[in-house]
N, C-alpha and C positions, 0 to 999 in steps of 0.2 A: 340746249338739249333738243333732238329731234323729238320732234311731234309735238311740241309742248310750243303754245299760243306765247308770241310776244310781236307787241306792235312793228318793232323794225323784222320781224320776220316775216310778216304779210307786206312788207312792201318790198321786200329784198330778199325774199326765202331763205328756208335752212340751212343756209351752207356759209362759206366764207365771206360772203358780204356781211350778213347777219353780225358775222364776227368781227365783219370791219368798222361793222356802222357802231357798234356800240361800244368800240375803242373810241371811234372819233365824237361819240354821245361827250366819253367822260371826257376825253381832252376839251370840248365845247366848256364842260358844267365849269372845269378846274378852273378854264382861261376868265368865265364870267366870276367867278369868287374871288380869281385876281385882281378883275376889274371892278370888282364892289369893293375890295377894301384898299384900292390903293385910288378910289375916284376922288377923293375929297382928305387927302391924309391930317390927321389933325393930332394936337399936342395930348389933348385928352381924349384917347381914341372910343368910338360907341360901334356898335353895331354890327355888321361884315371887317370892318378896321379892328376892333375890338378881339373877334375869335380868333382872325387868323394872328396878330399879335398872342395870344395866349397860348396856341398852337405852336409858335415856333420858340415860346419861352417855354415850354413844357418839353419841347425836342431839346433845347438846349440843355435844359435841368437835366432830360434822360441821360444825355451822352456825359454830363460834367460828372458822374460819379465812375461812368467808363474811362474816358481817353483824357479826362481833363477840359477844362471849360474851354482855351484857348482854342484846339484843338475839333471841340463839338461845334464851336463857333465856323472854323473853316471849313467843317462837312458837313453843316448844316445847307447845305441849298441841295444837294445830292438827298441828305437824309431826309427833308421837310417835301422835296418834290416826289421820292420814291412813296414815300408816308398818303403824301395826298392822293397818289393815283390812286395807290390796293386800297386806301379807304372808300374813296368814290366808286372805286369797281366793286368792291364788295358790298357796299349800301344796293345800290341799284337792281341788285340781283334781289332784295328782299320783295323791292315795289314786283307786285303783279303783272306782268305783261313787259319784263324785261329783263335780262339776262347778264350776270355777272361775268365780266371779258377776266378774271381772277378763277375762272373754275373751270378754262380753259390751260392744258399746259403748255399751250404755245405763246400765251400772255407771260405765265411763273418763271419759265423757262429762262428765257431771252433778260429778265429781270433778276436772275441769282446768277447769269452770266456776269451781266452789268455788274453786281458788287463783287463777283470774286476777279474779271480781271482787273476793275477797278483798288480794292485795296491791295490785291498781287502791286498791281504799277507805285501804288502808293508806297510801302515796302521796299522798293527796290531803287525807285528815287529817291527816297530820302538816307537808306542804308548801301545801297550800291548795293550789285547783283552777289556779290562774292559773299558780303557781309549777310543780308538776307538768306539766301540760302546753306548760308550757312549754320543758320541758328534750326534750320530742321532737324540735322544731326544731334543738338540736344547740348546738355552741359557737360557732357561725359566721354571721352573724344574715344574709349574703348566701344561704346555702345552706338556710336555712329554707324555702322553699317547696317545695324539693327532700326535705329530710329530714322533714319533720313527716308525709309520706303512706308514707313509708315504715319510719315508725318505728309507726305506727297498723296496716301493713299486721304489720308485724313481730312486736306485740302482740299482734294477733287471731292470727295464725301459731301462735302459745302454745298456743292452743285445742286444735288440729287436734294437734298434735306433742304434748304430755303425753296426750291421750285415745287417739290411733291408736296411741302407739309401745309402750304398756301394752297394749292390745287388741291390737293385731297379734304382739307376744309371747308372750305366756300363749295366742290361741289357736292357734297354731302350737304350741307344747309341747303342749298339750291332745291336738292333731292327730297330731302326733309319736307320745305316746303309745299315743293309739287303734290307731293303724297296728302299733306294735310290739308291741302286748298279741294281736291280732289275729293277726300273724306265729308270735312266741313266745312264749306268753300265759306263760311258768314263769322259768324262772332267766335268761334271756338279756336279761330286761328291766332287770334290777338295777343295770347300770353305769348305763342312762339313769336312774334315779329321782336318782343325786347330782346329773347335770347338771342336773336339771329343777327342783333344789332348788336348785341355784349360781343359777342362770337366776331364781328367784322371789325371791333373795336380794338380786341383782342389780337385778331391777327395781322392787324397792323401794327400794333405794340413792338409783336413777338418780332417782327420783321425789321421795324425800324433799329430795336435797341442790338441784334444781330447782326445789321451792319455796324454798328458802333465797335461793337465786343470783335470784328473780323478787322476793323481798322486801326483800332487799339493793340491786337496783335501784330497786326504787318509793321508798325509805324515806331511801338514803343519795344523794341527789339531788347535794347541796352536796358532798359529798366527791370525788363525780365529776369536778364540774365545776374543782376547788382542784387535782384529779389532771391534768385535762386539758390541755395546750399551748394558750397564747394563741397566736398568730401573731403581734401585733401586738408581743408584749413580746419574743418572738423574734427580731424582724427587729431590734427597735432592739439589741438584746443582740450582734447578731450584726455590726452598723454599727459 
């Protein structure tokens, strides 16, 4: 945020460096938490081994009720690395004197890119382009003209909604806080640092288990459609 004090801003002013430097803050923080839990790996894991093990069983568990354990297990390194950044990026925006690169939309942006043309390619490798696109048109091969532009409209909509709802969160906290440090810059701020910390927890949640739920759809095409109501097998069942 312009005018508003943070350490790499006094050495790199408010502008795009600002922005750069506290990308490569979090990639620093991520690559040392790599490095703590993978320095001594052990059978019975303690300590930095320990969280991030619990962290990638807890992504797992999220996605197994999604796409299937198999499945969580194979996008898990996508879903576990996407997870880590917006958490780190959104933590660091609480601490005083630094800025969250998540409350920027040219962070969110380039990151709801990344998963929509990611499970698009997912989707289309595993069903071919014909079969994929094919299932926009719907179960109903009458109502195809009508569904296929808004299942295309509904897609790109992905875009917009994973990039603004991460941006428009984090920089309202951000906001939030400025305003209350400002007020009562001492003890009165303390109850908000839990919220802003639910809040960063939270929207990493929301972001991780919606790639899940967007790869789930591109990937489990067939299962959809064996879920879906014929009408046609309906009507006769119901004759």
């Amino acid at each position: 945020m312009e005018g508003v004090f943070t350490y790499l801003g006094a050495i790199f002013g408010h502008g795009q460096m600002m922005f750069v430097a506290h990308l490569i803050l979090v990639a620093i923080i991520i690559i040392a938490i790599a490095k703590m839990a993978t320095k001594s790996l052990r059978a019975v894991p303690n300590g930095t081994q320990n969280v991030m093990e619990a962290y990638l069983g807890g992504a797992v568990a999220m996605g197994k009720d999604v796409i299937g354990e198999e499945l969580a297990r194979k996008y898990l390194p996508l879903v576990a690395a996407v997870g880590m950044f917006v958490f780190v990026s959104n933590v660091i925006g609480i601490i005083p004197g630094f800025e969250s690169p998540t409350s920027n939309i040219n962070v969110t942006l380039p990151l709801a890119l990344l998963v929509f043309f990611y499970y698009n390619y997912e989707g289309i490798k595993k069903n071919g382009v014909v079969h994929y696109f094919a299932h926009f048109a719907g179960p109903v091969k009458i109502l195809a003209p009508l569904m296929f532009p808004i299942e295309i409209v509904s897609h790109i909509s992905r875009i917009i909604s994973l990039s603004f709802r991460l941006f428009g969160n984090i920089k309202g906290d951000d906001l939030f806080l400025w305003v209350l440090l400002m007020l009562v810059p001492f003890i009165a701020p303390l109850p908000a640092y839990l919220l802003l910390t639910f809040s960063a927890l939270l929207q990493t949640f929301v972001f991780m288990i919606l790639i899940y739920v967007y790869l789930a759809g591109a990937v489990a095409i067939d299962d959809e459609h064996e879920k879906a109501p014929n009408p046609v097998v309906d009507t006769m069942g119901a004759v």
